[in-house]
Every structure is written in structure tokens, then in C-alpha cells.
VOGU-3710 file (C-alpha; in Angstrom, 3 decimals, decimal comma):
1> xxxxxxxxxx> 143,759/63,444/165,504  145,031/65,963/163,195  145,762/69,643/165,031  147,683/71,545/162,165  148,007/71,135/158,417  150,335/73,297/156,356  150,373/73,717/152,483  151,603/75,382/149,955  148,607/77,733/148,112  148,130/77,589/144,221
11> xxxxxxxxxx> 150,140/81,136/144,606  153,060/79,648/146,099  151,821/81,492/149,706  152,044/78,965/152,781  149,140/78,122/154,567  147,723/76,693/157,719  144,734/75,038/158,617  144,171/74,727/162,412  142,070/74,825/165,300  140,658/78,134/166,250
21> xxxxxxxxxx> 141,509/80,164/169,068  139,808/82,856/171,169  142,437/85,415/169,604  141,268/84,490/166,379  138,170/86,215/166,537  139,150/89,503/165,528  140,536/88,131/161,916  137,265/85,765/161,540  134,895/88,823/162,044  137,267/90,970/159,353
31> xxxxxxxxxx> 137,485/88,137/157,248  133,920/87,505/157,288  132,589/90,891/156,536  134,294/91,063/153,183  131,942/87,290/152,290  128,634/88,764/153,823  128,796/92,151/151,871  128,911/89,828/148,844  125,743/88,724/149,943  125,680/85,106/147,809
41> xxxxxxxxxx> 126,694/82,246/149,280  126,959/82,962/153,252  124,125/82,498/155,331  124,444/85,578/157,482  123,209/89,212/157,336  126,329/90,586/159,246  129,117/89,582/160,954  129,345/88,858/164,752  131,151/91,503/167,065  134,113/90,042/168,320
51> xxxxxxxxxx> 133,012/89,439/171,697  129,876/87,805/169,830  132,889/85,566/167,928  134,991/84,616/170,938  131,786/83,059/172,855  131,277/81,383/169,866  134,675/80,126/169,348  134,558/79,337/173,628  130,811/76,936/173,296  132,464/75,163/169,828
61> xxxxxxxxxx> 135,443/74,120/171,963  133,145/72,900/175,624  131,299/70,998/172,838  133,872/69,227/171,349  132,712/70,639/167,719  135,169/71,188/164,826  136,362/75,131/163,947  139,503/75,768/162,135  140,583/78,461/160,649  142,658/79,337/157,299
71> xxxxxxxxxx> 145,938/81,124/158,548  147,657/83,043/156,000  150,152/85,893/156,164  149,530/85,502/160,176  145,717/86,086/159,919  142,755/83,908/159,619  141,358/84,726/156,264  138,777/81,572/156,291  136,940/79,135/158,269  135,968/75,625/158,355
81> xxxxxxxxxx> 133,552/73,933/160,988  131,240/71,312/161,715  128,639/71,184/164,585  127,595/68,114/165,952  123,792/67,341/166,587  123,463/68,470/170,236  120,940/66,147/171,432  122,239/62,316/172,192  120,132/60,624/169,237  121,612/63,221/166,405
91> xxxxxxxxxx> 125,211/63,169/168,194  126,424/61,267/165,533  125,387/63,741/163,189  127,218/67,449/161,889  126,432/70,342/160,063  129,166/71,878/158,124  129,715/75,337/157,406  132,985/77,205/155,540  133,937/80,389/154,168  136,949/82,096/152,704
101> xxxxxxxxxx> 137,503/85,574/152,189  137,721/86,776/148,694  141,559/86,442/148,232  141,752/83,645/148,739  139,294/81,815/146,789  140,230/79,635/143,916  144,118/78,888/145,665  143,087/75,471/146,256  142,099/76,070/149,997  138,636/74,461/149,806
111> xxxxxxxxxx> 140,020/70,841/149,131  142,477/70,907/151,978  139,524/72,233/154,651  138,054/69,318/152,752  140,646/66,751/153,601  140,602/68,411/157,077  137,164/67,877/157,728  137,499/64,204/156,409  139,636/63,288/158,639  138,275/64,818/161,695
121> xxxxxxxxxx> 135,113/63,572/160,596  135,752/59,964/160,535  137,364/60,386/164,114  133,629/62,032/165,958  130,742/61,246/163,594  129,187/59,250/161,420  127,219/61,548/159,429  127,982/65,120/157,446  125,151/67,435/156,207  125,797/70,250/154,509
131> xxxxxxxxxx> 123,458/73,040/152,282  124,468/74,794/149,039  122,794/77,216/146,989  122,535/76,014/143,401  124,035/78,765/141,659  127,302/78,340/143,615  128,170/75,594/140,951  131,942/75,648/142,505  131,332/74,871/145,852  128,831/72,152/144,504
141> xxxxxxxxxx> 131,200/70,277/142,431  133,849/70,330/145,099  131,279/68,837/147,369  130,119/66,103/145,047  134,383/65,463/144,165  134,560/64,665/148,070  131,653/62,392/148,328  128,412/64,331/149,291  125,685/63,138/147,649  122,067/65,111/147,320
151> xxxxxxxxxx> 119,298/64,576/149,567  117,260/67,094/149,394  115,968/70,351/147,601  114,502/73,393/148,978  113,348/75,045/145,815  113,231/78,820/146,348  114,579/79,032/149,249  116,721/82,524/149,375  116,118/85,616/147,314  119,981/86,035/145,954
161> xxxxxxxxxx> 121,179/89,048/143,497  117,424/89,720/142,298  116,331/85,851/141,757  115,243/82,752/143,655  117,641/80,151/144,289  117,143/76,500/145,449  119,070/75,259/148,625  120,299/71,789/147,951  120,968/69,679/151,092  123,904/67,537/150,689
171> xxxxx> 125,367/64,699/152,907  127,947/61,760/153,183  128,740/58,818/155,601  131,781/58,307/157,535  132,906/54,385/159,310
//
């Protein structure tokens, strides 16, 4: 099972992708703050508190779920995670989720939480679900480069930046 990955950025900076720990939460709920303020492409009106975060972190861990974060500079500065369907006929199942705070978007991060999520994935379930807004064309076409193919279309379904915007529901098969 892979634990830690470590890669060089686009900008040359070193980076980690590993399991999350309690003492994370701190950087996750900074980190996240800067994403929600944006208000586009996160699913989330504000940002948990950190005790809020480190019960979170705790019940992903007793549920065996996937959350890793982005360490860079010593500070988590992104997210990855999958939850698995919690009741025994959708076990098999996950929802992911990411994030990365605006400095470090476009270094190349997303494929390696990517990768990351591949290879957990094909280790704990069998199926991957995601959503996407449409106008967030780069997250799309990373999804569809690592095999997530469309299965659905909730056509006005969030009120982004003065307009409408579908939510496309995305998935791919693992084993």
C-alpha cells in the first residue's frame, strides 16, 4: 500500500503526498479558506474549525477511508480523499473529493494525487465517483486523462460567479 510519495513540483519545490494526521488540521483549515473564498469549484460555504477538522480527520481514519494531504514547505497546502460507501452494499464504492490552495495550482500536483488515488483505489474499491462543475474545464480534462468517464448531468445545479453551472458526475472502475 503506498504511505508517502515525494516529487519534485513543476517549480522545482519538493513535495509530499501522504496520509493525514490529526496535526494536520490546522494547515487544511488555512489552506482551505483561501479555495472557499474563491467560491468556484469547492463545495463548501466555509471552512471547518480545527477541532471540526481533526474529528474529521479521526472518523476518515476508524473508517478506513483515504485522506492525504499535499505537504509543501512543511505545511499541507492541499488535500486528496475518497470516502467509501458506508453501508455494506455501496462498500465497494467512493466518492472523491480534492483541493489545492491557490499556489499551488497548475505545479503538476493534481496528476500525482491522481496516481495516488489510483493506486489506493485499486487496493479498497472497485468503484470511483466523482462531481465537477462544467466550467472547471481543467479539472475536467485531468479527470477524463485518468480514466473517468461521464455518467451523469445535473444541469443547473449551483449558482457560480453570477450564472448557472451544470454538475457533471464522473466515474471509473478499478479490478
Amino acid at each position: 500500500m503506498i504511505q508517502l510519495l515525494e516529487f519534485k513540483a513543476k517549480d522545482g519545490s519538493s513535495v509530499t503526498l501522504r496520509p493525514v494526521e490529526v496535526k494536520d488540521a490546522y494547515d487544511i483549515v488555512t489552506a482551505v479558506a483561501s479555495v472557499v473564498a474563491a467560491g468556484e469549484y469547492i463545495q463548501k460555504d466555509v471552512p471547518h474549525t480545527v477541532e471540526e477538522e481533526m474529528n474529521f480527520i479521526h472518523d476518515m481514519k476508524e473508517k478506513d477511508n483515504m485522506y492525504i494531504g499535499v505537504e509543501r514547505n512543511g505545511k499541507v497546502v492541499g488535500i486528496g480523499r475518497v470516502i467509501r460507501g458506508e453501508i455494506i452494499m455501496k462498500r465497494h464504492t467512493g466518492l472523491f473529493r480534492t483541493w489545492l490552495s491557490e499556489e499551488v495550482q497548475g505545479l503538476g500536483i493534481g496528476k500525482q494525487i491522481m496516481a495516488y488515488t489510483d493506486k489506493w483505489c485499486e487496493q479498497h474499491i472497485r468503484k470511483l465517483s466523482l462531481t465537477v462543475f462544467s466550467t472547471n474545464q481543467v479539472a475536467y480534462q485531468l479527470y477524463r486523462k485518468y480514466g473517468f468517464h461521464e455518467e451523469g448531468n445535473q444541469r443547473e445545479q449551483a449558482y457560480i460567479n453570477g450564472e448557472y453551472v451544470d454538475e457533471i458526475w464522473m466515474a471509473k472502475f478499478f479490478k
